[in-house]
N, C-alpha and C positions, 0 to 999 in steps of 0.2 A: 754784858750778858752774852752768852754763846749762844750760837742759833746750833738747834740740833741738825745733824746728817739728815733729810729726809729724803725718803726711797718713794716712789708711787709704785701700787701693788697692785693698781686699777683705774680703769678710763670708766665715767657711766656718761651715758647721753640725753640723761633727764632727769630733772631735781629729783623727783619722788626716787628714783633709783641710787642718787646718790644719797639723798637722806637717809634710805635703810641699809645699802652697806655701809656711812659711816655709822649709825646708831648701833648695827651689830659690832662693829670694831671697840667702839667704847663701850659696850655692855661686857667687852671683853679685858675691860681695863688699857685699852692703847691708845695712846694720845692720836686724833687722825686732824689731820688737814684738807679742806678741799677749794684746790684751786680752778678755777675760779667761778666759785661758787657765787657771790654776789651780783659779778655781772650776766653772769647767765637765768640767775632770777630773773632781772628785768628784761635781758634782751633772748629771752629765749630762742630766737629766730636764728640768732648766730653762733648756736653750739656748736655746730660743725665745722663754723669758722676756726675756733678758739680748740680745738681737736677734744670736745669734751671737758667733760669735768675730772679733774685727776683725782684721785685717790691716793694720798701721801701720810706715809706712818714713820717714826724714826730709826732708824736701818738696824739698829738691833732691835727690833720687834717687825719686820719684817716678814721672817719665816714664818712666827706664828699666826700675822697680818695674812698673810697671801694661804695659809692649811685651811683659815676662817674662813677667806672669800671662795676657795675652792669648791665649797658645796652650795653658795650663794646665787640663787638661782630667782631672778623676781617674775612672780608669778605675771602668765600671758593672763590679758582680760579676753574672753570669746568675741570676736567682732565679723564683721561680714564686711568681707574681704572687698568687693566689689564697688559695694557702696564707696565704704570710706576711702577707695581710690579715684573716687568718681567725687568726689568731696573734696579730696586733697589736688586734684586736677585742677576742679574751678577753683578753688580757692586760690592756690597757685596762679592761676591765666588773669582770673577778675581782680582780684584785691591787694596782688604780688606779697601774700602771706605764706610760706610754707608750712609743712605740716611738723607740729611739734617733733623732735626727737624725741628718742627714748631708748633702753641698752643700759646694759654692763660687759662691760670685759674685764676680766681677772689678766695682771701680766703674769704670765707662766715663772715661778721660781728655777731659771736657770743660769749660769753663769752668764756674767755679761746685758742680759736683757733690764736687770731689774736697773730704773734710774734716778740718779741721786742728785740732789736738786738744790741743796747746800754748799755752799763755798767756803772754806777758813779764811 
C-alpha cells in the first residue's frame, strides 16, 4: 500500500486547538493527520520541543485544507493577564513546570512554503 503525499497546512500549540482544526477539516470530508499528536497528549510540557503539532492533509486536498483553515480562528478565553503571569512565573521557578501551550498557525498557501512529508 502507498502512503499518500502529505502536505502540513498547520502548526497548533495545544491539543484542544488541534482537535478543532482537525475536526473542522474532516467535517469537510479530508483525511487529516496529526503529528505528533499522541506524544504531546501525555508530555505536554515539550510542545515546543517537538515544533508543535502539525497539521497534514494529502497534497491534493491541500488548497481546499488551508481556504478551511484560513478563517479558523480559536476563540481567546478572557483571563487576567497579571495573575496568570504571576502563576506561570512560580510555577516555572518552584515545581520546573511550564505553562501549557496553546496557538494555531495556518501555513500560508504559497509556492514553495507548503511541506511535504511523504517519500516514494
Amino acid at each position: 500500500m502507498r502512503r499518500p503525499n502529505l502536505t502540513t497546512v498547520g502548526y497548533a500549540y495545544g491539543v484542544p486547538e488541534a482537535a478543532m482544526a482537525a475536526a473542522l477539516l474532516e467535517s469537510a470530508g479530508i483525511l487529516v493527520t496529526r503529528h505528533p499528536w499522541h506524544t504531546v497528549c501525555v508530555t505536554w510540557s515539550k510542545t515546543h520541543a517537538f515544533g508543535g503539532i502539525e497539521i497534514q492533509v494529502p497534497a491534493s486536498q491541500a488548497e481546499q485544507a488551508a481556504t478551511i483553515l484560513a478563517d479558523f480562528q480559536p476563540i481567546a478565553r478572557p483571563r487576567k493577564r497579571l495573575f496568570r503571569l504571576l502563576v506561570c512565573i512560580a510555577a516555572t521557578l518552584f515545581i520546573a513546570v511550564p505553562p501549557a501551550a496553546s496557538g494555531f498557525f495556518a501555513v500560508a498557501m504559497r509556492p514553495g512554503t507548503m511541506r511535504n512529508s511523504a517519500q516514494d
